[in-house]
C-alpha positions as CSV (number, residue, x, y, z in Angstrom):
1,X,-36.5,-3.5,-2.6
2,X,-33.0,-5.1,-4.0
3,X,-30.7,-2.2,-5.6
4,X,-28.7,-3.9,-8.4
5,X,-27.6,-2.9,-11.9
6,X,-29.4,-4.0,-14.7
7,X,-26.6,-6.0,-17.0
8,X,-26.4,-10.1,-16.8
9,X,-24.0,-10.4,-14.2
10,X,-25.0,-7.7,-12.0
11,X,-24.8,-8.4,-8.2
12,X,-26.9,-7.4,-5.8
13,X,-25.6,-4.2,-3.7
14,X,-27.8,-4.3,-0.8
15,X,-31.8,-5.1,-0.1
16,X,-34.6,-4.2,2.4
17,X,-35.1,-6.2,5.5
18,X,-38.0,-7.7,4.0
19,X,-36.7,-8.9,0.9
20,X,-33.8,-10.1,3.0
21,X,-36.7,-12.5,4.6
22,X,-37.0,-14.1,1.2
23,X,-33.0,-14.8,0.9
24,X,-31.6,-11.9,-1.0
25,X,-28.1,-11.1,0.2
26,X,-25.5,-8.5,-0.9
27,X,-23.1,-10.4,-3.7
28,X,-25.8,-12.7,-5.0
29,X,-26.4,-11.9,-8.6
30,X,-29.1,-10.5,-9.6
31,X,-31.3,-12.5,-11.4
32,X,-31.1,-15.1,-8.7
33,X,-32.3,-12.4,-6.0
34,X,-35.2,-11.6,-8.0
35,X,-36.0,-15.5,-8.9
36,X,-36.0,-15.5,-4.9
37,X,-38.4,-12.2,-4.5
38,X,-39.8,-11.6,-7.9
39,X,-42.0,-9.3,-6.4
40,X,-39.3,-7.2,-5.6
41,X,-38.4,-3.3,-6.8
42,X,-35.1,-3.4,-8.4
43,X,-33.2,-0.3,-8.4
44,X,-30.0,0.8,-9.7
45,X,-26.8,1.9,-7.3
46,X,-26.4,5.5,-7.2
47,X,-23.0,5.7,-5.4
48,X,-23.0,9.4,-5.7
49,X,-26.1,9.7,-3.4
50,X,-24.7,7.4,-1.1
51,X,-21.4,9.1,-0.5
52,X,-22.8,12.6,0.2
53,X,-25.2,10.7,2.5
54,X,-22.7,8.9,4.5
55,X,-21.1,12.9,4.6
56,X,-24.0,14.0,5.8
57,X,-24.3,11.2,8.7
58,X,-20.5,11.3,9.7
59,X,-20.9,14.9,10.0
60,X,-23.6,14.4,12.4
61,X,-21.7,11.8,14.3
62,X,-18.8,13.9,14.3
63,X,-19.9,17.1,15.6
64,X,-21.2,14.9,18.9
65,X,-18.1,12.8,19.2
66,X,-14.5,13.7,19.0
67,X,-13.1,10.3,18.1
68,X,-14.6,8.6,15.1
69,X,-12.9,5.7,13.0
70,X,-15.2,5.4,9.9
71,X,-15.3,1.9,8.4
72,X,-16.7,2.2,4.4
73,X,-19.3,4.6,4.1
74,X,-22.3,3.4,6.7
75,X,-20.5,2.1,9.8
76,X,-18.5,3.0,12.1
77,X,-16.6,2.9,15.9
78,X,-17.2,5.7,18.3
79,X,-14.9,6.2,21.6
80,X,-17.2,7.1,23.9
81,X,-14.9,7.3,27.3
82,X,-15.4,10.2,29.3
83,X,-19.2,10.6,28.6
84,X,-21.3,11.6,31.4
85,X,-24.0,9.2,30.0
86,X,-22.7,7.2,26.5
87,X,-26.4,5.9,26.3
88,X,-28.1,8.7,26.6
89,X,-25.7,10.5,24.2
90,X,-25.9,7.8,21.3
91,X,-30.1,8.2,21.6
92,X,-29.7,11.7,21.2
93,X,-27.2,11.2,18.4
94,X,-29.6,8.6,16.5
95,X,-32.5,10.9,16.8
96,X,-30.4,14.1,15.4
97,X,-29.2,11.5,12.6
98,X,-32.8,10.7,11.5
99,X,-33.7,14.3,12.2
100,X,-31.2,15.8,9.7
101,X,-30.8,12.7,7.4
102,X,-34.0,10.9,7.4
103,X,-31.7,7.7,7.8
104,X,-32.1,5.2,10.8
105,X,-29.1,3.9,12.3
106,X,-28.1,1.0,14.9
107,X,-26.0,0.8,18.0
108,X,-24.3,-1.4,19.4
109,X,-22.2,-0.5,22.5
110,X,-19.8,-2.9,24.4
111,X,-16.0,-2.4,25.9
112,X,-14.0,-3.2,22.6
113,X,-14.4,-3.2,19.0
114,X,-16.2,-6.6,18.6
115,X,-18.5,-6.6,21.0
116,X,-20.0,-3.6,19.7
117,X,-19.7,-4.7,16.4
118,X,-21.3,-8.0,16.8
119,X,-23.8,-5.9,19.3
120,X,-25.1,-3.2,16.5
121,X,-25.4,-6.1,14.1
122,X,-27.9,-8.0,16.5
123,X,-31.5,-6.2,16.5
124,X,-31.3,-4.5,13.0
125,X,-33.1,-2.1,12.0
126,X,-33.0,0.4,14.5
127,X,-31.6,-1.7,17.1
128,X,-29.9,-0.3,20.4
129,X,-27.6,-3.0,22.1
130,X,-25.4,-3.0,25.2
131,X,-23.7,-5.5,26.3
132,X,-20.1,-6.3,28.1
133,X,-17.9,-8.9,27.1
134,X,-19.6,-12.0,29.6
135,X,-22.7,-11.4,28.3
136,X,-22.0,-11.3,24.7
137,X,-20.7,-14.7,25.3
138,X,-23.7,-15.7,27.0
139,X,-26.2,-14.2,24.8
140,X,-24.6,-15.5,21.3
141,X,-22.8,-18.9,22.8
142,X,-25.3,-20.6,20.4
143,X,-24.3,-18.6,17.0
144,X,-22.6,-20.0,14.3
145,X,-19.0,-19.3,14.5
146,X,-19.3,-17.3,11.2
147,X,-21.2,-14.5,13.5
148,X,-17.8,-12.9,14.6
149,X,-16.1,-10.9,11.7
150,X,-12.7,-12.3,11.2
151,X,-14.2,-16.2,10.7
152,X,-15.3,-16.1,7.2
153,X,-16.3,-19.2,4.5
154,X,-13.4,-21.1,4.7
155,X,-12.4,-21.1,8.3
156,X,-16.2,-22.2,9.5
157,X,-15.9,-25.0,7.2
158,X,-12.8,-25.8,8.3
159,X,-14.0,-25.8,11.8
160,X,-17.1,-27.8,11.1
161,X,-14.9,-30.2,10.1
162,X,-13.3,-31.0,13.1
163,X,-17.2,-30.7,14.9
164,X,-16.8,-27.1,15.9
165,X,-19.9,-24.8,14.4
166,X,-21.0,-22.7,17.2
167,X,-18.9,-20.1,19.5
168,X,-19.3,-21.8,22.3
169,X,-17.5,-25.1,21.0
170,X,-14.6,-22.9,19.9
171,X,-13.9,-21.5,22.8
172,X,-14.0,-24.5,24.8
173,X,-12.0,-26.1,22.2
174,X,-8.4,-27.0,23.0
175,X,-6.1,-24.5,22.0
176,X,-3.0,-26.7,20.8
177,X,-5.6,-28.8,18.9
178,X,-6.6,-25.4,17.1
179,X,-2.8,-24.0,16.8
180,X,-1.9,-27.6,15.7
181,X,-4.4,-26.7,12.7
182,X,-4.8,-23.4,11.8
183,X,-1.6,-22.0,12.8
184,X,0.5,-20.2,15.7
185,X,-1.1,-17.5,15.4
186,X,-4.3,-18.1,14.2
187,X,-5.4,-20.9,16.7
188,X,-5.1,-19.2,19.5
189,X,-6.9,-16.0,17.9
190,X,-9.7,-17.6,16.9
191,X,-10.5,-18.8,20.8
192,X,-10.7,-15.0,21.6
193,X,-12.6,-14.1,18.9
194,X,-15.0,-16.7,20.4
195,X,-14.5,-15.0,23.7
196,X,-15.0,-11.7,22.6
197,X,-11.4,-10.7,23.2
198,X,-10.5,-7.3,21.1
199,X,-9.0,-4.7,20.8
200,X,-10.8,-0.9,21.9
201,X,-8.3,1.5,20.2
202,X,-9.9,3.8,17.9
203,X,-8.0,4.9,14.6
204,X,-9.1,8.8,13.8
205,X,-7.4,8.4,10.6
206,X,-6.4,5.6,7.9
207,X,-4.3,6.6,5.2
208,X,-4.7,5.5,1.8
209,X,-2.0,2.9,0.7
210,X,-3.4,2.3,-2.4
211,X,-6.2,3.1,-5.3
212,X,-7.5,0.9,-8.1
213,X,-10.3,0.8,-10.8
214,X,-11.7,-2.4,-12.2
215,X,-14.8,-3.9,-14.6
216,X,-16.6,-6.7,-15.0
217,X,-17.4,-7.8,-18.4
218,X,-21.1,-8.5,-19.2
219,X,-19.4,-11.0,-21.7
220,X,-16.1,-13.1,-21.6
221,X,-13.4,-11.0,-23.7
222,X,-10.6,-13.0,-25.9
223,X,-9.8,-10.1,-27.5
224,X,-6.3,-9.0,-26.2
225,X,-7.3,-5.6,-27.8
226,X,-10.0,-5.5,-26.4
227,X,-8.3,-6.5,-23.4
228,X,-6.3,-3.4,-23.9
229,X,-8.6,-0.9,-25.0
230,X,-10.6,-1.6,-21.4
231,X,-7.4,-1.1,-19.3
232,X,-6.9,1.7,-21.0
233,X,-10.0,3.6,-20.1
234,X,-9.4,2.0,-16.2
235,X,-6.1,3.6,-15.7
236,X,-7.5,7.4,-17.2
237,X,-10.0,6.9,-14.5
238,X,-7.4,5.9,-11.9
239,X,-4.8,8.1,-12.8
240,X,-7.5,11.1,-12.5
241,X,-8.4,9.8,-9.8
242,X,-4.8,10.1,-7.9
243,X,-4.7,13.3,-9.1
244,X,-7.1,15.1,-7.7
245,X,-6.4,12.8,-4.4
246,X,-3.1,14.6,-5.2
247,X,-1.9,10.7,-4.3
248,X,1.1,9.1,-6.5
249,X,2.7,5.4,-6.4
250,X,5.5,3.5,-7.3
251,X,3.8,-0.2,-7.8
252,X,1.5,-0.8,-10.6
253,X,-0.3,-3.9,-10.8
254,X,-2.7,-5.5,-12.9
255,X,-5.9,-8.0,-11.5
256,X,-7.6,-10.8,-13.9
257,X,-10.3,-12.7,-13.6
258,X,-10.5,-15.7,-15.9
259,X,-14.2,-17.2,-16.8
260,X,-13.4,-19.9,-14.4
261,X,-13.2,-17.3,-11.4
262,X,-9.7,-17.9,-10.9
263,X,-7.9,-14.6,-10.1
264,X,-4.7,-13.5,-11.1
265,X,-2.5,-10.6,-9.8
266,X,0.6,-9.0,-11.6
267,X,2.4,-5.9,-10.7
268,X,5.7,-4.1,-11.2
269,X,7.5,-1.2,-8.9
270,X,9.0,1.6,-11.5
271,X,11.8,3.7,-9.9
272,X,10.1,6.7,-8.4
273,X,6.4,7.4,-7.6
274,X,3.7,8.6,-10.6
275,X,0.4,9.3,-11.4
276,X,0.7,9.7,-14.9
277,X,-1.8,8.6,-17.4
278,X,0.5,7.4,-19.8
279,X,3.1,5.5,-17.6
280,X,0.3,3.4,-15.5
281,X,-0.8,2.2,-19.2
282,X,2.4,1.7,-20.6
283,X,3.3,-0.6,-17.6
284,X,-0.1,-1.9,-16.9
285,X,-0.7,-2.8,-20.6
286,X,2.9,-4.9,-20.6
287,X,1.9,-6.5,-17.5
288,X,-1.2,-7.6,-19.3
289,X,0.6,-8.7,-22.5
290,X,3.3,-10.8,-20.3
291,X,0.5,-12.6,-18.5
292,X,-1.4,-13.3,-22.1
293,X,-4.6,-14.4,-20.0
294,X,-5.2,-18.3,-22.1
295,X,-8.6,-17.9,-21.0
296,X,-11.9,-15.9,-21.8
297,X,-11.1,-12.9,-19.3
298,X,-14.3,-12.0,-16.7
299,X,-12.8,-8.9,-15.2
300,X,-9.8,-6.9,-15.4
301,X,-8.4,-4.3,-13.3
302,X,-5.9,-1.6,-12.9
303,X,-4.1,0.0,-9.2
304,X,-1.1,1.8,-8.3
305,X,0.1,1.2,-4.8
306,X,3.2,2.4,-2.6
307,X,1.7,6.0,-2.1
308,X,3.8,8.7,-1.6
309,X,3.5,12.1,-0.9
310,X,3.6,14.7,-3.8
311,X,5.0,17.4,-1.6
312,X,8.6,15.8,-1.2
313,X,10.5,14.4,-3.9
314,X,11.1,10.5,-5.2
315,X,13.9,9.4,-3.9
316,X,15.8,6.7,-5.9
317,X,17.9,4.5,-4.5
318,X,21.3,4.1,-5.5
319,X,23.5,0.8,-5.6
320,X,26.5,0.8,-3.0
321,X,29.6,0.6,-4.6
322,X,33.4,-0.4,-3.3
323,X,35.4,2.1,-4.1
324,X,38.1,0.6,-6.3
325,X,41.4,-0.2,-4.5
């Protein structure tokens, strides 16, 4: 099964295990997935179904365990300190899941955040992984470096380039040999990513710093009213949206994709927060018209960031002044 929508530049969303086996991945369009797995079932996303799903599940999850940080709308990290038997507990939890739900679910359970991460990943579907730090090391030293979130596309390339591809390399590699490349920072995080080093905290709660509708073309667009007319009808959505989040912002900013796939970004911060319809297109639509994209246009998209709380008033700031002498 592949779940895609139906227009020619549709991506796929996600697929079944076994179409997986034929090479269908979530982001690949569409009609290369089903060149791939022709005999696949193609079905449209219903996010609507998903999200009261996901509800359903988290309320589950939630009524076992007291702190939850939910990642999207199908994963997320579970302290389970102080549990008489955290094994036990998460195969009774997966059971009451599939019980109430009818959805499977995998564990993975290890002493920080990536290690269970990297553990609930390994024996999908279904799968039920424990491991501590050492032995994730052990059991994965062999996996491409691109295994461990946080070492995406460009950094495994950039790795392989200096003959590092697996996790074991990296963290055998020297450390001022990595800094002395990628960075401070960056060199020295990427050897304890290898290790498994990270952090355990939980976050209960993430608030929203910032909300944004977009749309992919099923045709390049020239038309700067066209251009228009389509950011128009994003920043009703958005500006609904906010309100009923009860959510306002004091950056709007405009995103572009050009038919070459190059991306471009403009915003502009307006003196006090909003989520009015009218002023997110007036500023959004000048944004556009100072940019004048000089190329067919992909995508185009619409956000207001800089939340603020609707219960206590904008504050604008004022310019200090010497008093005169």
């Amino acid at each position: 099964m592949i779940v895609a929508g139906s227009g020619p530049r549709s991506v796929v969303t996600t697929a079944s295990y076994e179409a997986r086996l034929f090479g269908v991945g979530s982001g690949m369009p569409a009609a290369r997935a089903q060149r791939l797995c022709p005999q696949a079932i193609v079905i449209p996303p219903n996010s609507a179904a998903y999200r009261e799903v996901s509800q359903q599940v988290m309320a589950v999850i939630r009524s076992h365990i007291e702190r939850v940080e939910q990642l999207g709308i199908d994963e997320a990290f579970l302290d389970l300190e102080g549990l008489h038997s955290p094994k036990s507990a998460m195969r009774r939890l997966v059971a009451e899941i599939y019980q109430k739900t009818s959805m499977r679910a995998s564990v993975g359970i290890g002493p920080n955040r990536l290690v269970a991460k990297v553990a609930s990943d390994a024996e999908k579907p279904n799968g039920f992984v424990v491991l501590t730090a050492e032995q994730a090391r052990e059991r994965f030293a062999d996996s491409p470096v691109s295994l461990v979130p946080g070492i995406g596309p460009r950094t495994s390339e950039r790795l392989g380039e200096i003959g590092i591809s697996t996790l074991a390399q990296l963290r055998a590699a020297e450390e001022g040999s990595l800094t002395a490349r990628f960075g401070e920072r960056q060199g020295p995080a990427l050897i304890a990513l290898a290790s498994f080093e990270a952090s355990a905290e939980i976050v209960t709660e993430r608030e929203a710093v910032s909300e944004s509708r977009e749309t992919t073309f099923d045709q390049d667009i020239r038309s700067g009213v066209e251009l228009e007319a389509a950011l128009r009808t994003l920043a009703y959505e958005l500006a609904e949206a906010l309100k009923r989040n009860q959510r306002s912002g004091k950056t709007i900013r405009i995103k572009v994709r050009l038919d070459d796939w190059t991306t471009v970004t403009r915003a502009k911060t307006i003196g006090s927060a909003t989520n009015d319809y009218e002023l997110i297109v007036e500023v959004a639509t000048a944004l556009l018209r100072e940019y004048g994209p000089q190329r067919p246009v992909r995508l185009i998209g619409v956000g207001v960031t800089g939340f603020a709380s609707l219960d206590q008033p904008s504050q604008l700031a004022l310019p200090l002044e010497t008093p005169a002498a």
